[in-house]
C-alpha positions in Angstrom: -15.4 12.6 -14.3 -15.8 15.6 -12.2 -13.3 17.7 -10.2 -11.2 15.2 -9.3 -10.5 13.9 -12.6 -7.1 14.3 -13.4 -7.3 16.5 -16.5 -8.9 19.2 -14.3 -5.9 18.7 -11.7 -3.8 20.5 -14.8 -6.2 23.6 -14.3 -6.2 24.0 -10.7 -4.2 25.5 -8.3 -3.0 22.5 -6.5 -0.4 22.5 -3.9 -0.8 19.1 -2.3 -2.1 15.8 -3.8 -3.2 14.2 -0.6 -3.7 10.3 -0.8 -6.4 8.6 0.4 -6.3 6.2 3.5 -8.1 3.7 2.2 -5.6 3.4 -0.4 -2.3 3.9 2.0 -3.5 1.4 4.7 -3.0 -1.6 2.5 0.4 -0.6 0.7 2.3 -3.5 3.0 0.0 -6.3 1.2 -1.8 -5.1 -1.8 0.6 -4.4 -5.0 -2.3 -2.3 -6.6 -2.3 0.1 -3.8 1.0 0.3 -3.3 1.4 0.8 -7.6 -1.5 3.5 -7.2 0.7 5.3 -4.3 3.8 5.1 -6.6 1.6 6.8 -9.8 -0.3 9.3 -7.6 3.2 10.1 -6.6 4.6 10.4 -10.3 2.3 12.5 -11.1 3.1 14.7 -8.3 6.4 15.1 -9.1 5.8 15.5 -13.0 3.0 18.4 -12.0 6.0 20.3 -8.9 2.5 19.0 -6.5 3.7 16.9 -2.7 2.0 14.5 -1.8 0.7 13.5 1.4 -0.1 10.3 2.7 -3.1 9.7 5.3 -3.6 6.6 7.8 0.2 6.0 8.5 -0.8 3.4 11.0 2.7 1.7 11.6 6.5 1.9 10.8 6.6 -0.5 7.5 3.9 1.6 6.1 6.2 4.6 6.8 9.1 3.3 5.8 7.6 2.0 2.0 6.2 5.9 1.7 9.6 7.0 2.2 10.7 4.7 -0.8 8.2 5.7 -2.9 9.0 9.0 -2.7 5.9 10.5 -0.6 6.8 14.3 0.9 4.8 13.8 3.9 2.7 11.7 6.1 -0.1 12.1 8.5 -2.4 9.3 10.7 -2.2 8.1 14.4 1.7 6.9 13.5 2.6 10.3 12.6 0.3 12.7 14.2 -0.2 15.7 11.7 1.2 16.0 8.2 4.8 16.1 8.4 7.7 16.1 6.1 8.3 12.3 5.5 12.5 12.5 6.5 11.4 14.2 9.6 9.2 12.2 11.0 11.5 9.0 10.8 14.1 12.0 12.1 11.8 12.5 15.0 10.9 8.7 15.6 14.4 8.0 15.5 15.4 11.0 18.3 12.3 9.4 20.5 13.6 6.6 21.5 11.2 4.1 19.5 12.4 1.1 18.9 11.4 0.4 15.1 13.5 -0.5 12.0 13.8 3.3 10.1 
């Protein structure tokens, strides 16, 4: 199992599940990663832990994070890890023409 097992996540003293790439990149068209977002997520919330989101490559990936319920989102999209309502706040104030 090892240290990222989620019994040991109970013991540890997380602030920030971050999600894997891999994972987030293929949200838009693969209903396992987008369900294993959507648990990671629960979890999260059940533990008080945000979660983070890497590789936010696009807007329809941002915009099914926000759904979901992820805090915050980082990857070429994005730049750094932000809070998820202000980066679409910060999008939207830009001038980008995308559908937030």
């Amino acid at each position: 199992a090892g240290i990222s097992s989620f019994s040991s996540l109970k013991n540890l003293p997380v602030d920030y599940l971050k999600i894997d790439g891999d994972i987030i990149k293929n949200i838009s068209h693969n209903t396992a990663d987008k369900a294993m977002v959507a648990a990671i997520n629960q979890i999260g919330k059940v533990m008080n832990i945000e979660t983070i989101a890497k590789h936010v490559e696009n807007v329809f990936t941002l915009n099914q994070l926000k759904e979901i319920g992820i805090n915050y989102a980082q990857g070429f999209y994005v730049s750094k890890p932000v809070h998820i309502d202000e980066g679409v706040k910060e999008l939207k104030m830009s001038g980008q023409r995308h559908s937030l």
